[in-house]
C-alpha positions, 0 to 999 in steps of 0.5 A, a space after each residue: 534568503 540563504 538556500 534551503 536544502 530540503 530531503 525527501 525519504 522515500 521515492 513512493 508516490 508520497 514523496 514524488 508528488 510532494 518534489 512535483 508540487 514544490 516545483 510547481 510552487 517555483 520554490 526558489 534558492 532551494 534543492 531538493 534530494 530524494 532518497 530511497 534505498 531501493 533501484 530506478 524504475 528500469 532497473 525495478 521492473 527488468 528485475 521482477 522475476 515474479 512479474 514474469 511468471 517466475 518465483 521470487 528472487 529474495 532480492 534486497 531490498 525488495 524490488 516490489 516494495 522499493 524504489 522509485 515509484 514505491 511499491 502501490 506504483 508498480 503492482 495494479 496502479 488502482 486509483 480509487 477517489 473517495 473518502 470512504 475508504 483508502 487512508 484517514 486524510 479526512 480526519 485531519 482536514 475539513 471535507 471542503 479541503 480534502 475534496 480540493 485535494 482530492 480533484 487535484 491529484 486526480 487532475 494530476 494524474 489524469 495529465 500525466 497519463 495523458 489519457 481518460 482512458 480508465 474510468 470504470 462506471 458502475 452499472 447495476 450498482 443497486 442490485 449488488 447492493 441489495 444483494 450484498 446487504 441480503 448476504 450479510 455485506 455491506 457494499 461500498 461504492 467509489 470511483 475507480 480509475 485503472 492505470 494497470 502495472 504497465 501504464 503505471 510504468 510509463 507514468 512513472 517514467 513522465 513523473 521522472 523525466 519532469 523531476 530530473 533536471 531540478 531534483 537529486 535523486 539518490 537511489 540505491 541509498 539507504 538512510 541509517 538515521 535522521 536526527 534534530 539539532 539546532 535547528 537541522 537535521 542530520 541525515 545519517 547515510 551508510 557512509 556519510 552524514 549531510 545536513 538538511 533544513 527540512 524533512 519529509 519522511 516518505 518511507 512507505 508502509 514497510 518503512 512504517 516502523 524504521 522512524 520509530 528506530 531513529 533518533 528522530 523519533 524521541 521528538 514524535 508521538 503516536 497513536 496505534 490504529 487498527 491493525 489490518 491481518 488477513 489472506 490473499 484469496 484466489 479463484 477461478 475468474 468465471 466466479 466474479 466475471 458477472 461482478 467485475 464488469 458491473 462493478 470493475 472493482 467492488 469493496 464489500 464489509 462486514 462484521 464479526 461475532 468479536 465485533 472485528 470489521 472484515 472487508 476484501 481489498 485489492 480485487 485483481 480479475 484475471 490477476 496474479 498472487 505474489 510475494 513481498 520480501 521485507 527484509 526477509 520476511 514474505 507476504 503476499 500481495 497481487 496484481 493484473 496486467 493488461 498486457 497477459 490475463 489469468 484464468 484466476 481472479 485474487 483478492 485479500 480478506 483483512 480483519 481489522 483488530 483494535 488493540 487496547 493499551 499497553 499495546 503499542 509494538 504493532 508492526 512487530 506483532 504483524 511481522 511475527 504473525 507474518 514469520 509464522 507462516 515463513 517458518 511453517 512453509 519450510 523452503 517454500 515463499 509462503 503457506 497455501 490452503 484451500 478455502 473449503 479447508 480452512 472453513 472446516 480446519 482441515 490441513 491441505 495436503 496438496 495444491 491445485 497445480 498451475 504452469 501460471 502460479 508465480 508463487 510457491 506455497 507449501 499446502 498448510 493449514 492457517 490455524 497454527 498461524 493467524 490469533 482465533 478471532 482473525 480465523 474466524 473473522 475470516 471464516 465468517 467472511 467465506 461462508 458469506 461471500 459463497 452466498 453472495 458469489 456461488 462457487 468461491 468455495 470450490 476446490 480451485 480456490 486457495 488462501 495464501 499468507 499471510 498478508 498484513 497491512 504495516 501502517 498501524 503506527 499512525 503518528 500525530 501530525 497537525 493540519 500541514 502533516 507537519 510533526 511537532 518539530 515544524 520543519 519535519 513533515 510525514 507523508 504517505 502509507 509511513 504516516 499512518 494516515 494513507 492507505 493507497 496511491 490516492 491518499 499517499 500522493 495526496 499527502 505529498 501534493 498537501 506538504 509540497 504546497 505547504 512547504 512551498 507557500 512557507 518557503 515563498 512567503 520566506 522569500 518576499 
């Protein structure tokens, strides 16, 4: 068999773990080249000014985001196993065939970190649960494994050190295009064009909508999912001490008078709020490190809203409400309020000042931002979670935005992840279907056995 060349776009956990299940596979007569326009891991993490207690830098691309280990891999390195919630991979496979993945990437990322030191095990699930339910929530429930940002780090560079050898990275290099013709595909760089057998796109979930700007895109389909827009809430960490060492991480959902599912997410205790930098346009995010603590917990409040037709430009339509805030804050990363504030629609005229706050925010007021039914969904939400965690709504609890979820454009695949050209395969947050490290290396570890066993079976 002639050597196949096979491209990777995107060095996130995706596209990683699909190069580390295709040489698991012994796919011979083939090279695989990973692209991704962001920087080395080393290089990522000497330049994260806003892990380091200093503001953003406004670095292109952004450090956060891009680069090899993709964006998830360097902020808390939460692992949650379960179909509940974390991507819709559960749509597409059968519930025998996703628990199978599920239990191999878990087993792959428990030997790269060399360690079962990790593992959260709930205590006092039934009573939060009951307690939540009294309070309007429910409470969902999962298994959490917590490599922090720093062990995440050394993950990542194991990961690197058993690809190397066998795998042309090409960081630091962008992909302008990707188009199909006979048979082949051209990988159009800022400088040159090569010519591939196989693609799988793995560009993350701000890479989400650059597909739908390439040639490649005419061949694909897709449908909208809900679109995710909310806040970054930070609190004192005493308010959710008692919560964070029963449960470590807790999920809680409800619905809103439009019928709009609410939910918090990323829950860092004794974490920290910082910036995202798409291209120009700021989000918040958060993390924790084990290495240094806050006094403050964070955590983000999402409302999932269901677009009906024509609507179809999602990713556009977050990013405008995400530059609303941008101009709102003047010179500032992005727009502050205090909780208490936002429930009554008041303007924040000041923020609480703190030496260990790593973003800047020009104290606003959210209501000139976010669409009606997102504010009160979120306004809902607060008036419960202050039943259900006593002091949430202090003064030293601040909203900051806005934060969005840029993988609603979810593309129709089949059973492989493999679009309708067969050769074209779509992994991780940039297909829609994942929405966190488990579910997007998951996704790569599915294509690198599907495309090894194909490749094989080419082979003999």
């Amino acid at each position: 068999m002639k050597n196949k060349k096979i491209a990777i776009i995107g060095a996130g956990p995706a596209g990683l773990f699909c190069a580390h299940e295709l040489l698991q596979n012994s796919v011979e007569n083939t090279s695989i080249t990973i692209f991704d326009k962001g920087k080395s891991i080393d290089e990522r993490i000497n330049n994260l000014p806003c892990s380091k207690g200093a503001p953003c830098n406004n670095c292109q691309p952004c450090n956060v985001l891009c680069g090899f280990g993709g964006s998830g891999m360097v902020n808390d390195g939460k692992l949650i196993f379960t179909s509940k919630f974390g991507g819709n991979l559960q749509d597409v496979f059968s519930e025998h065939d996703f628990n199978h993945f599920l239990n191999r990437i878990r087993d792959s990322y428990l030997k790269l970190c060399d360690s079962s030191n990790g593992w959260t095990h709930p205590a006092n699930f039934d009573d939060w649960f009951d307690k939540a339910a009294n309070c309007g929530f429910e409470l969902l429930k999962a298994s959490f494994f917590h490599l922090g940002s720093d062990r995440t780090v050394i993950l990542l560079r194991r990961l690197y050190e058993q690809l190397k050898d066998k795998v042309q990275f090409r960081l630091n290099t962008s992909v302008v295009d990707l188009d199909y013709n006979h048979n082949k595909f051209s990988v159009t760089l800022e400088d040159s064009v090569e010519v591939f057998d196989y693609v799988i796109v793995a560009p993350g979930r701000f890479g989400n909508s650059w597909l739908n700007k390439t040639c490649i895109s005419k061949y694909l389909s897709y449908d909208v999912s809900p679109l995710d827009i909310g806040l970054r809430l930070e609190f004192p960490a005493e308010i959710t001490k008692s919560i964070a060492s029963d449960l470590y991480e807790f999920k809680l959902k409800t619905t809103s008078k439009f019928g709009d599912t609410t939910r918090n997410f990323c829950f860092n205790d004794r974490g920290h709020v910082c910036i995202e930098n798409n291209n120009g346009v700021v989000t918040t995010n958060g993390y924790s490190n084990s290495s240094y603590d806050s006094k403050y917990s964070n955590m983000a409040i999402l409302v999932s809203i269901n677009p009906k037709k024509p609507f179809k430009h999602a990713n556009e339509y977050l990013y405008g409400i995400a530059k609303l805030a941008n101009y709102l804050s003047g010179d500032c990363d992005i727009v502050g309020q205090k909780a208490i504030d936002f429930i009554i629609g008041k303007r924040s005229t000041e923020l609480l000042h703190r030496d260990d706050l790593q973003i800047s925010a020009f104290p606003g007021n959210f209501s000139m931002i976010l669409p009606y039914r997102v504010y009160e969904a979120i306004s809902e939400f607060l008036i419960k979670l202050e039943r259900f965690l006593p002091g949430i709504l202090s003064n030293d609890s601040v909203l900051y935005g806005t934060e969005i979820k840029t993988y609603s454009q979810r593309l129709q695949v089949g059973p492989g992840l493999q679009t309708k050209l067969s050769k074209l395969y779509i992994i991780g947050d940039g297909s829609g279907l994942t929405r966190g490290l488990v579910q997007a290396s998951m996704s790569g570890l599915i294509v690198g056995e599907e495309l090894g066993y194909s490749l094989n079976k080419e082979e003999n």
